[in-house]
LUMVEX-745774 format. One line per 8 residues: number of its first residue (from 1); their letters; for each residue x, y, z of N, C-alpha, C. Coordinates in Angstrom, 1 decimal, padded with zeros to 4 digits. Layout:
N
NUM) a) X,Y,Z,X,Y,Z,X,Y,Z ~ ...
% end
This chain:
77
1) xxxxxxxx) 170.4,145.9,060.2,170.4,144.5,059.7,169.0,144.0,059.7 ~ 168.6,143.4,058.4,167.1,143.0,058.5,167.3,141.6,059.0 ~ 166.3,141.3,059.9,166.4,140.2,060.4,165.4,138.9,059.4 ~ 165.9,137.6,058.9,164.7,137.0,058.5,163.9,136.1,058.6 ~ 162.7,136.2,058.8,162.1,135.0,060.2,161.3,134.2,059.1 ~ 161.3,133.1,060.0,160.8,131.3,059.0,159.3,132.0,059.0 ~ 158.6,131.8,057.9,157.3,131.4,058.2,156.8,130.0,058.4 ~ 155.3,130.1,059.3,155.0,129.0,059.9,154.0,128.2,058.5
9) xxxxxxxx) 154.2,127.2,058.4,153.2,126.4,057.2,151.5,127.2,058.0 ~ 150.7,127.0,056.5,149.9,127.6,056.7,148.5,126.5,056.8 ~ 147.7,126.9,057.6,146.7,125.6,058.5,145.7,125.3,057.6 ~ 144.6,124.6,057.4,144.0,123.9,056.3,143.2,124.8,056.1 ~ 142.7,125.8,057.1,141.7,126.7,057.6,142.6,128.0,056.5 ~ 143.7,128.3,056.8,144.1,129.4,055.8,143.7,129.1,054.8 ~ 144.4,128.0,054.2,144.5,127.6,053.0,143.2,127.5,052.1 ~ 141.9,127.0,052.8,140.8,127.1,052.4,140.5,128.6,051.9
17) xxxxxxxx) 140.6,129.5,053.2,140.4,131.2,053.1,140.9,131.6,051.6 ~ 142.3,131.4,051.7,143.5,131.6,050.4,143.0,131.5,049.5 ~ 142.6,129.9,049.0,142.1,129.7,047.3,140.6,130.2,047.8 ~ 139.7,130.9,048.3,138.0,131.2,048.0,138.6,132.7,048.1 ~ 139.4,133.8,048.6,139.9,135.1,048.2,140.5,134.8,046.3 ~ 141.2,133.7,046.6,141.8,133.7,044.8,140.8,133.5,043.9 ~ 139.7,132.7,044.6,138.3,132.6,043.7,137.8,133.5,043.4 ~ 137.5,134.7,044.2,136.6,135.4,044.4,137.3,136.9,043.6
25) xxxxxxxx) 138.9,137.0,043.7,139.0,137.7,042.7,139.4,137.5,041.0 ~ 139.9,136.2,041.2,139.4,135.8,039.5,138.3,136.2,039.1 ~ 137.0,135.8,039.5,135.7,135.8,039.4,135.4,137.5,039.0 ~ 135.7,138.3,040.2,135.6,139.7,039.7,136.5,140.6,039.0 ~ 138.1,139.9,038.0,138.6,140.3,037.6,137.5,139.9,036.0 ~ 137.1,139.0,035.5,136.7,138.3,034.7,135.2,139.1,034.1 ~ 134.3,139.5,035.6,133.2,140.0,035.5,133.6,141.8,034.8 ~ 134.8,142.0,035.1,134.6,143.8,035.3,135.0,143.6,033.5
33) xxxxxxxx) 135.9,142.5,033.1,136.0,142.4,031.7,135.1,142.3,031.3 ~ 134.1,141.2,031.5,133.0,141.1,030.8,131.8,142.4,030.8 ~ 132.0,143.2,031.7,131.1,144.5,031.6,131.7,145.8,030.5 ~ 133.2,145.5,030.4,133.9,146.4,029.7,133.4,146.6,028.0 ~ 133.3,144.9,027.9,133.0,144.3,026.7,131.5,144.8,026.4 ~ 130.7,144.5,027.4,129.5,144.8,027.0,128.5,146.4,027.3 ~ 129.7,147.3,027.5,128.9,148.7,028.0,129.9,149.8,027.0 ~ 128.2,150.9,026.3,129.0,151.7,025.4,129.4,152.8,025.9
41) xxxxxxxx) 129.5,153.2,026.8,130.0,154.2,027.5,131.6,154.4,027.4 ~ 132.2,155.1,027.0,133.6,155.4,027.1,134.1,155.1,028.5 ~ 133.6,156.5,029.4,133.8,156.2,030.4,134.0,155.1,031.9 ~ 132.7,154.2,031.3,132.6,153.2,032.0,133.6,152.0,031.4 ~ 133.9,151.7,030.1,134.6,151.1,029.9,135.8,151.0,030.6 ~ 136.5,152.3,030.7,137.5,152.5,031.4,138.1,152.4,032.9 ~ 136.4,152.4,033.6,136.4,152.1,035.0,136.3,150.2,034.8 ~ 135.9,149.5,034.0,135.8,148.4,034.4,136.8,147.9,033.7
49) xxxxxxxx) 137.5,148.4,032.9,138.9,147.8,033.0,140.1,148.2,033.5 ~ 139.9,149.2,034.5,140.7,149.4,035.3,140.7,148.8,036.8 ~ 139.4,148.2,037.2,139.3,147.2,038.3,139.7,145.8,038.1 ~ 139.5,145.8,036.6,139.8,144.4,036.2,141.1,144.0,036.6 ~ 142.1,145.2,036.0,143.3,145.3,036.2,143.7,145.4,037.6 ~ 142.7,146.0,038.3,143.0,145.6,040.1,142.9,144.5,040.6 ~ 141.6,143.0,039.8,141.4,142.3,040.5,142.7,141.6,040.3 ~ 143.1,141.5,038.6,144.3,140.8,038.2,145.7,141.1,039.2
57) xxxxxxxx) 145.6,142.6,039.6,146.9,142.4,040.1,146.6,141.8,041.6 ~ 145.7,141.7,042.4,145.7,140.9,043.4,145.9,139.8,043.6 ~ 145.1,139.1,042.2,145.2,137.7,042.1,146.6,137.3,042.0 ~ 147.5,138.0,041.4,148.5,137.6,041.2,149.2,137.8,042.4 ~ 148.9,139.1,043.4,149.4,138.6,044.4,149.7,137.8,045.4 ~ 148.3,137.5,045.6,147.8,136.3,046.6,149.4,134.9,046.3 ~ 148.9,135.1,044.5,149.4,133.7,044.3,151.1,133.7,044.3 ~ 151.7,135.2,044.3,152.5,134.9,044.6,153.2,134.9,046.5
65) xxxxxxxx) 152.0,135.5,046.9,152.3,135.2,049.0,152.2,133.6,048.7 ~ 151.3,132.9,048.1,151.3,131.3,048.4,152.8,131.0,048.2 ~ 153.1,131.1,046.9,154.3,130.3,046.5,155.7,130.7,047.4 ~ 155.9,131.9,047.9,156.7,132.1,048.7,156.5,131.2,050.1 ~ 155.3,131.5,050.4,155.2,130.6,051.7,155.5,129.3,051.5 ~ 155.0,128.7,050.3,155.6,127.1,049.9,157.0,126.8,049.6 ~ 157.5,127.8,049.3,159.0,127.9,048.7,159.9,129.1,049.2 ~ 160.6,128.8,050.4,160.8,130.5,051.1,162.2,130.5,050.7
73) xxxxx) 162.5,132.0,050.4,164.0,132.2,049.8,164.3,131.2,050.6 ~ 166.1,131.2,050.0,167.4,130.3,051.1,167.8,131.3,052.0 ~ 168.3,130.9,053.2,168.8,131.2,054.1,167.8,132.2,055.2 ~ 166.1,131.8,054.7,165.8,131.9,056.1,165.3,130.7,056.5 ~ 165.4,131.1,057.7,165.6,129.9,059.0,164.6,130.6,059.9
% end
């Protein structure tokens, strides 16, 4: 049986941490696009849009840990 435990709201101190991690990988999802754009290298193209694609899927993670924390399934307690 999985057990499911409340999370605790999160302190003004997280929250700060939270959105400057979300900042910081927008920022380097955005940068590795803009290097993709501007470098002729096949190869390299491919590495920087394949980070890009890393920063994006973090960012999306982050933001979806926030929204669960603000909105936690029903029935935990």
């Amino acid at each position: 049986m999985v057990q499911k435990m409340r999370m605790e709201p999160l302190t003004a101190t997280e929250l700060v941490q939270l959105e400057a991690r979300m900042s910081q990988e927008e920022m380097l999802c955005e940068t590795y696009i803009n290097a993709a754009s501007h470098t002729v290298t096949t190869e390299l193209k491919e590495v920087c849009r394949q980070m890009a694609a890393r920063h994006q899927k973090n960012y999306q993670f982050l933001c979806q840990m926030l929204n669960q924390h603000q909105h936690p399934p029903q029935g935990v307690q």
